[in-house]
matplotlib code that plots the C-alpha trace (Angstrom):
import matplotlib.pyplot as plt

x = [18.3, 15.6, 17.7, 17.8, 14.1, 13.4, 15.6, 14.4, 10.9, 12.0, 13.8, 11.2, 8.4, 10.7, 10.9, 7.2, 6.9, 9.3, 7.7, 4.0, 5.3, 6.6, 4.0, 1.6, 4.3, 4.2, 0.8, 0.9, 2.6, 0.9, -2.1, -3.8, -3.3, -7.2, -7.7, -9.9, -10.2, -11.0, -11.4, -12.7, -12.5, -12.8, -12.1, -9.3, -8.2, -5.4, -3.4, -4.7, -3.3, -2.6, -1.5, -0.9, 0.0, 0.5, 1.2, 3.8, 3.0, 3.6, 2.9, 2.6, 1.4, 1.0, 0.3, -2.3, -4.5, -7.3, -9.0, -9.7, -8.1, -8.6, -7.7, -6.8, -6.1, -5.7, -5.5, -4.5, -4.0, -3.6, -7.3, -11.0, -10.0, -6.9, -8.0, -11.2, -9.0, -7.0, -8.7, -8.3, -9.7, -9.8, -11.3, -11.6, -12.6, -12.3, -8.5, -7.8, -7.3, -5.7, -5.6, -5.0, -4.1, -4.9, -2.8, -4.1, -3.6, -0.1, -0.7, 0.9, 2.9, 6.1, 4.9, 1.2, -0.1, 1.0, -0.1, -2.2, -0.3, -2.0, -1.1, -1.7, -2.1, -3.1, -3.5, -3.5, -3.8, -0.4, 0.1, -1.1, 1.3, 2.1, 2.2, 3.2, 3.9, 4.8, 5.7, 6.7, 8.0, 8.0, 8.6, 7.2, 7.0, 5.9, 6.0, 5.1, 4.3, 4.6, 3.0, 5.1, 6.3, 6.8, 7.3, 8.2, 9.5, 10.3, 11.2, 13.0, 12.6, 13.1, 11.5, 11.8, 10.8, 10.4, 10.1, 8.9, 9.4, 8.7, 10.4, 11.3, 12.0, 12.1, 13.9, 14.7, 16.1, 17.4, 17.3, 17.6, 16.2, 16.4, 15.7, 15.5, 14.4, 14.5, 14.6, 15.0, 12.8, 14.0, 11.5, 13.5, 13.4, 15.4, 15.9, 16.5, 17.6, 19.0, 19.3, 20.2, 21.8, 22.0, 22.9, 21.3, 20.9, 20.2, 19.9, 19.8, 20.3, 23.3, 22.5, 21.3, 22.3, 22.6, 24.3, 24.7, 26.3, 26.6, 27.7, 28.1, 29.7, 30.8, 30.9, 31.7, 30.2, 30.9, 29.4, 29.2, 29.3, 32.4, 35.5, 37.8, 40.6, 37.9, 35.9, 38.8, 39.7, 36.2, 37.3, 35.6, 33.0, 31.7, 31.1, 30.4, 29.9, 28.0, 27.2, 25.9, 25.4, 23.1, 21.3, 18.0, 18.2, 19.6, 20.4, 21.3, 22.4, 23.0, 24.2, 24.9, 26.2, 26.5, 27.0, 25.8, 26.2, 25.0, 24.4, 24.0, 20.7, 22.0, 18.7]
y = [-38.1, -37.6, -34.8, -32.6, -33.1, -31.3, -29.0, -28.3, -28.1, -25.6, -23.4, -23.3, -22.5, -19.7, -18.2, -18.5, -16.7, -13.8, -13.6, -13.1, -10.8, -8.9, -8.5, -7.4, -4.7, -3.5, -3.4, -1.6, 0.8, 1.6, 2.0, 5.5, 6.3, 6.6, 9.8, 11.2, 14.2, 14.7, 18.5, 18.9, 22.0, 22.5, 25.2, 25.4, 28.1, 30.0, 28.7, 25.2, 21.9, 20.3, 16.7, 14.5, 10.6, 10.4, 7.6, 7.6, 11.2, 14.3, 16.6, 20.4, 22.7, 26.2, 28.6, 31.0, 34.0, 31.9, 30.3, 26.7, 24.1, 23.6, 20.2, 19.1, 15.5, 13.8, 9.6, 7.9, 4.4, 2.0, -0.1, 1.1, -1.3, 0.1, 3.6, 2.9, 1.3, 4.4, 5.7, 9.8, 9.9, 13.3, 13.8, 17.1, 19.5, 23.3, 23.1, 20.1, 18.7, 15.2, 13.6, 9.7, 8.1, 4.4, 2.5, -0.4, -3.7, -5.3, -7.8, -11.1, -11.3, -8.5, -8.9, -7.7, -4.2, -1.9, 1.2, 4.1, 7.3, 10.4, 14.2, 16.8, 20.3, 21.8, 25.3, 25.9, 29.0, 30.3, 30.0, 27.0, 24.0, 21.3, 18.4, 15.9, 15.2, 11.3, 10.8, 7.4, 8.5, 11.0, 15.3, 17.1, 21.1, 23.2, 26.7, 29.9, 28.9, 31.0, 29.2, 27.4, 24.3, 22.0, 18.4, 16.4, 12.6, 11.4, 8.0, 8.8, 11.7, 15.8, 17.3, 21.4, 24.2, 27.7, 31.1, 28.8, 31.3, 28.2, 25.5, 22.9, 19.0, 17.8, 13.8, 12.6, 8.8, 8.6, 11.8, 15.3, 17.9, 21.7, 24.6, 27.9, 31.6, 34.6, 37.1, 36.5, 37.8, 38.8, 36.0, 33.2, 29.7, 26.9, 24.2, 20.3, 19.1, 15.8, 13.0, 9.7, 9.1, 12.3, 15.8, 18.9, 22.2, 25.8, 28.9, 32.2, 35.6, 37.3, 39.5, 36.5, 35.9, 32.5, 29.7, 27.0, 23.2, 21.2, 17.5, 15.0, 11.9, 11.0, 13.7, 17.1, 20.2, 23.9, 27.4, 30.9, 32.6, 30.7, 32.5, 32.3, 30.2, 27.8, 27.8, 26.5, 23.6, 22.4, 19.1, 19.8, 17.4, 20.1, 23.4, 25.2, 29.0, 32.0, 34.4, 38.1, 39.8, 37.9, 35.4, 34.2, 31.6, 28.0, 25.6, 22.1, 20.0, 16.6, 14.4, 10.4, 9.7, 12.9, 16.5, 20.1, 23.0, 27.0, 28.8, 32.6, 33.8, 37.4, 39.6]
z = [-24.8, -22.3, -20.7, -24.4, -25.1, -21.7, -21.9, -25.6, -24.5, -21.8, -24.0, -26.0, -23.6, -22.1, -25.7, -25.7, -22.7, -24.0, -27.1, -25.9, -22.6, -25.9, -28.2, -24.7, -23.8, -27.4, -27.5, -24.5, -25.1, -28.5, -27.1, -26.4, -22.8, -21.0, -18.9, -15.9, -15.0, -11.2, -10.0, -6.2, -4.3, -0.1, 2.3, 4.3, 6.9, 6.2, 9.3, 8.3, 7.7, 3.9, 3.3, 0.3, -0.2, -4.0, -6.6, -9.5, -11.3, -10.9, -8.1, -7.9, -5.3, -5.4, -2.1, -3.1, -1.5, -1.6, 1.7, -0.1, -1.3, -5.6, -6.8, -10.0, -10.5, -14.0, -13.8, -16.7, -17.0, -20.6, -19.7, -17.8, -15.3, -14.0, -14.8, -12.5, -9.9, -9.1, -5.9, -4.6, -1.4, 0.4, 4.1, 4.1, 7.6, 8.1, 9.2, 7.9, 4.4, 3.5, 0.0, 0.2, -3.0, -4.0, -7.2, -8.9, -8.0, -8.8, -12.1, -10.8, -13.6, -14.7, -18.6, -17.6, -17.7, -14.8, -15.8, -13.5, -12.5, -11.0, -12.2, -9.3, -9.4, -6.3, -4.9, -1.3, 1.0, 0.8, 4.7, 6.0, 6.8, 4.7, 7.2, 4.5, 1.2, -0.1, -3.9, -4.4, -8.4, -10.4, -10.0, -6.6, -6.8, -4.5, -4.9, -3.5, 0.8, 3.8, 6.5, 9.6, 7.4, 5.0, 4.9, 1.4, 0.5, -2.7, -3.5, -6.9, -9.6, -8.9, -6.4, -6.5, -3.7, -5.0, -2.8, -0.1, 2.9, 5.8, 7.5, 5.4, 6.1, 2.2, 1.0, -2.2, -1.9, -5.8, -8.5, -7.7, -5.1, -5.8, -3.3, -5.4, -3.8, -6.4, -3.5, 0.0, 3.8, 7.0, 9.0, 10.4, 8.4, 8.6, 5.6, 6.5, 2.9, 1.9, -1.1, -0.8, -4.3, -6.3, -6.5, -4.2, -5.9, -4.3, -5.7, -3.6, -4.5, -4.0, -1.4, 0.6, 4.6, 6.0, 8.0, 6.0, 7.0, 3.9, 3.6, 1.4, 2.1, -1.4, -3.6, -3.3, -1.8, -3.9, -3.1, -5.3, -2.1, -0.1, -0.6, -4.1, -2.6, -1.1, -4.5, -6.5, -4.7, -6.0, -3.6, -0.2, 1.1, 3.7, 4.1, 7.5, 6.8, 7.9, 4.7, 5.8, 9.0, 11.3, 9.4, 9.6, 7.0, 8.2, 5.6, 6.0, 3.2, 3.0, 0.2, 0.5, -3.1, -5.1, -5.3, -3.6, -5.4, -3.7, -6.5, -7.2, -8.3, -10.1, -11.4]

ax = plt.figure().add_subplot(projection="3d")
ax.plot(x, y, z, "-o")
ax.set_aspect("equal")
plt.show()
């Protein structure tokens, strides 16, 4: 008898429990969502140096003609405290720009509020170096760079270059990662792309050159631009080719669990 009344009393303080982490989450997520707007600008030499640790958000980054570095960061958070506790911390030098970003504190318990994001938008001289880019969650674009390279991680969500003419050494772990040029140059780049869990996207014009080495080790690897016989099969896992007469473009593509698909860009 003893044994039913505790386990009564437990199932009854677990339903407690439930009920209340319940009614906070619902309340949480009725309420309005607090903002701050945080807008900073710094000057950077064109051959200079740009990195960024982010929280869960979004990040985007656009190379521009401009010699400074324009931030626009929007925090929002469901209470003042965790709004406040969101930290952007930027040491900023004449070559040398880095933005380090600080989440709130972890609630000890799952039920509580863990709200605070950051939303970037960030122009940059269009030919300095991105050193380093860390987005734990959430979509990463960057768009528009020319200088000697780029380096990206992403922890889970879509992360997306555009017209970047540069080195790049960009990760997703789990979501999708896209590499997209509307036209392409005759300077040399090579592209170091992989996903973890996922599938990889390019899209290149059609008169595009390259060497491309694509893998993925469960899933399947297609290209527009490999020939007709190979392009049915639609069952490779790898593709080794040269497009064009002496290519300057490099791409390597790597997939763990999902797909890689070269695609056509045709104006």
């Amino acid at each position: 008898m003893k044994n039913i009344r505790y386990a009564l009393r437990k199932i009854a303080l677990t339903t407690t429990v439930l009920f209340l982490g319940s009614l906070i989450a619902s309340s949480l997520r009725a309420g309005e969502v607090l903002e701050d707007v945080v807008e900073k600008r710094f000057p950077l030499a064109p051959s200079g140096t740009f990195s960024l640790r982010a929280i869960d958000g979004t990040v985007e980054i656009f190379g521009t003609d401009s010699q400074e570095v324009k931030i626009v960061a929007v925090k929002k958070a469901f209470s003042p405290e965790r709004l406040n506790a969101i930290a952007i911390r930027v040491d900023a030098r004449q070559d040398v720009v880095n933005i380090q970003t600080t989440p709130p504190p972890a609630p000890r318990h799952h039920f509580l509020d863990r709200s605070g994001t950051v939303e970037y938008t960030i122009n940059i001289p269009q030919t300095a170096r991105i050193a380093r880019v860390e987005l734990p969650n959430g979509n990463l674009v960057i768009d528009g760079m020319r200088g000697a390279s780029i380096a990206a991680n992403l922890g889970s969500g879509q992360l997306v270059t555009h017209n970047c003419f540069c080195d790049q050494t960009i990760h997703v772990n789990q979501g999708g990662l896209n590499v997209f040029f509307d036209w392409m140059e005759e300077r040399p780049i090579s592209i170091e792309a992989k996903i973890e869990d996922g599938n990889l996207s390019a899209c290149l014009p059609t008169e595009a050159a390259f060497h491309m080495h694509a893998v993925a080790k469960q899933g399947h690897v297609s290209s527009d631009f490999s020939p007709m016989g190979t392009r049915q099969r639609g069952d490779d896992s790898e593709i080794n080719e040269v497009i064009g007469d002496a290519p300057a473009t490099k791409l390597t593509f790597g997939a763990g669990e999902g797909n890689i698909h070269i695609s056509e860009v045709i104006w």
